[in-house]
C-alpha positions in Angstrom: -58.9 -62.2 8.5 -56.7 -58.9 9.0 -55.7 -56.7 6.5 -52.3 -55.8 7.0 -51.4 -52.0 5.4 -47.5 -51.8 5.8 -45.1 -49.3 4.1 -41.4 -49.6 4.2 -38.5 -47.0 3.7 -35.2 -47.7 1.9 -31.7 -46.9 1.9 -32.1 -46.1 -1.7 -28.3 -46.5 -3.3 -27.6 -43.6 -5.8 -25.7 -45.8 -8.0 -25.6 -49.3 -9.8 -25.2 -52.2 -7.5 -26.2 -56.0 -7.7 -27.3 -55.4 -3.6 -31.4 -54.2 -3.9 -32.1 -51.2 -2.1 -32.5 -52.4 1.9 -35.1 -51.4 3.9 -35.0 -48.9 6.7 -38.0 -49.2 7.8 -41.1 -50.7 8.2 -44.8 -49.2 9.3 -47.6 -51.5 9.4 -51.4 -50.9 10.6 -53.5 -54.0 11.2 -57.2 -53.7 10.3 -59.9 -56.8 11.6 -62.3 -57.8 9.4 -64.5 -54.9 10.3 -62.3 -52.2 9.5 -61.1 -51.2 12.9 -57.7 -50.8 13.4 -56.5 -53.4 16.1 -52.9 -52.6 15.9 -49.5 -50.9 14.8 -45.9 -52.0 14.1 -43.2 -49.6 13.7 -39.7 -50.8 13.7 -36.5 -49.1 12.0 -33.6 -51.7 10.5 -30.3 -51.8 10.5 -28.9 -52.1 7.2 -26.0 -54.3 7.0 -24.8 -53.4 2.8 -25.1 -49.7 2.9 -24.9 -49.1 6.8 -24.9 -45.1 5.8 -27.9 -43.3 5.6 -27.8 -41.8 1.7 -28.0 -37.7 2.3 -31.4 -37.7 0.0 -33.0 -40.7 2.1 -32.3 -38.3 5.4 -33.8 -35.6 3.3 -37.0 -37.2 2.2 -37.4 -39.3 5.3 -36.1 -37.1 8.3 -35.1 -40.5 9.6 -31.6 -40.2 11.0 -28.0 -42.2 11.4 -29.0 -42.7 15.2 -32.2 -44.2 14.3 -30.5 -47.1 12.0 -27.6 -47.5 14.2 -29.3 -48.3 17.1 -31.8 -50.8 15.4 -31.8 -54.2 15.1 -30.8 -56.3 11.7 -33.2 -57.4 9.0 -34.0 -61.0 10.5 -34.8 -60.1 14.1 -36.9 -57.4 13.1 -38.9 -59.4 10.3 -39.4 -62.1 13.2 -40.6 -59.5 15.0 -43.2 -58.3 12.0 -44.3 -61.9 11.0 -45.0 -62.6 14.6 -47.6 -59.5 14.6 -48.8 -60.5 11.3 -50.5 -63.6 13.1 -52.0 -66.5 11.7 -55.1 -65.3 8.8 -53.4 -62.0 6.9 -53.9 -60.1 3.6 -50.8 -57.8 3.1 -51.7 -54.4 1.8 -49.3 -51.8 0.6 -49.6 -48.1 -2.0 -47.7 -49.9 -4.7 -46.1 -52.8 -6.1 -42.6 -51.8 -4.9 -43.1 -52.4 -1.2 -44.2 -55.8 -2.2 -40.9 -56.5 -4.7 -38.3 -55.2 -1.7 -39.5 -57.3 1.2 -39.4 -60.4 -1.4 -36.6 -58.9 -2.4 -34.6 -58.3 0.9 -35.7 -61.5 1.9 -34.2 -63.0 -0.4 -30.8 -61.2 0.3 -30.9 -62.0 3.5 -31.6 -66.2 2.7 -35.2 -65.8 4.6 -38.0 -67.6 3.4 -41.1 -65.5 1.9 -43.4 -68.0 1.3 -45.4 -66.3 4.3 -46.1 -63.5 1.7 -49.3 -65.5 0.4 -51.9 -62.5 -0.1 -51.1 -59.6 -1.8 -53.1 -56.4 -2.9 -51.6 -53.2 -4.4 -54.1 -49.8 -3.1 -52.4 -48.1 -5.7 -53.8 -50.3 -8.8 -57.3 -50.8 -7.0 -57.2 -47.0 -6.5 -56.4 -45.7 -10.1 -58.5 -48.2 -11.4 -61.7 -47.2 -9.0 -61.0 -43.8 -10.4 -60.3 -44.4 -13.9 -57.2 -42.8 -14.3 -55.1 -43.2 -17.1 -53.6 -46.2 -18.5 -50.5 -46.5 -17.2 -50.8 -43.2 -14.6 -51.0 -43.8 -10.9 -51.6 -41.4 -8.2 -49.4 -40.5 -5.4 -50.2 -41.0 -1.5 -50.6 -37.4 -0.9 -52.2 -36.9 -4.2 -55.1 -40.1 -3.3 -55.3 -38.5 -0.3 -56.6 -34.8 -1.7 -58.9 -37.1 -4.1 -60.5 -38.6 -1.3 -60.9 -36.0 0.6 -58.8 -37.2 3.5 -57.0 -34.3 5.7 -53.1 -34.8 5.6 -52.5 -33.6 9.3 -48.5 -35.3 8.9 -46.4 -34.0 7.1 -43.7 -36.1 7.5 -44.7 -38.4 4.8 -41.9 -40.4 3.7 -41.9 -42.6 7.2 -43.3 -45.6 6.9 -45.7 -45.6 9.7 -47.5 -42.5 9.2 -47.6 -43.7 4.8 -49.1 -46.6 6.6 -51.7 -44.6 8.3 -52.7 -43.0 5.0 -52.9 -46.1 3.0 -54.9 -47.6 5.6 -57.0 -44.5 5.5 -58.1 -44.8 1.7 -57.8 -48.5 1.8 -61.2 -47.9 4.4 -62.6 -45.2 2.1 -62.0 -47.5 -1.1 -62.9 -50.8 0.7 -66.6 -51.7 -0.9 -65.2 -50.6 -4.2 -62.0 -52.7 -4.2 -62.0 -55.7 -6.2 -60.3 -58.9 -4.0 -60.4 -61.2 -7.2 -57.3 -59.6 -8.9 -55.0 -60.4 -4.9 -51.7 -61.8 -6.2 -51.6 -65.3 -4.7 -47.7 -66.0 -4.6 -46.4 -69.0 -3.2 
């Protein structure tokens, strides 16, 4: 099996709309069943609701118009991911929310996700392995300093280098993580 670390970046609207935030972005690093990295997938998105980059999501991401306007659409580029993904996956992300918005954009976009089977949030697993507060969670760059991992990027905010980090603690954290509590969806 490969463990599959993504990250995705949104076109996070500043105001109320029934349209969910749409991804940007998505960073992925594929892992084999010994820990090595086999792979990468980076791909931007063209977002067909909110086809404007949101001035704080240029801010926090450095990603730019060009990048978005020159991509490809939702479907092509998910194609394109779950291809990748191959056949025997875990997904992996920092989070819960990376999770909800790919069900989520799928969803806006009429795509099936039943081929999000195997899910497991680093971000639980990790303040759980370090008994942090009920309710608290770490940031990346904040799990990072607590494992003693060098942040050499800092452009965080893009989803493949987040990927990379993830990826990183999900290796330092991996013989403490606890695969019993992977949401199963169907």
């Amino acid at each position: 099996m490969n463990y599959i670390i993504f990250d995705l970046e949104l076109n996070s609207k500043p105001f109320k709309s029934k349209i969910p935030n749409e991804i940007i972005e998505i960073g992925a690093v594929k892992l084999n069943e010994d820990l090595e990295i086999v792979d990468r997938f980076q791909a931007f998105i063209k977002p067909k609701y909110f086809p404007r980059l949101f001035s704080r999501i240029k801010k926090k991401t450095n990603i730019k118009q060009i990048d978005i306007n020159n991509a490809k659409s939702f479907k092509l580029i998910l194609k394109s991911f779950k291809d990748w993904l191959g056949e025997d996956y875990m997904l992996c992300s920092w989070g819960y929310d990376d999770y909800y918005h790919i069900k989520t954009n799928c969803k806006l976009h009429n795509i099936k996700s039943s081929w999000i089977h195997e899910f497991l949030d680093i971000q639980k697993q990790f303040s759980k392995i370090n008994k942090l507060e009920k309710g608290k969670t770490a940031s990346l760059s904040n799990a990072l300093t607590l494992c003693d991992i060098e942040i050499e990027d800092t452009n965080m905010h893009r989803a493949d280098i987040d990927a990379e980090y993830t990826c990183k603690i999900f290796i330092h954290l991996f013989e403490k993580l606890d695969f019993s509590s992977i949401s199963i969806k169907k």
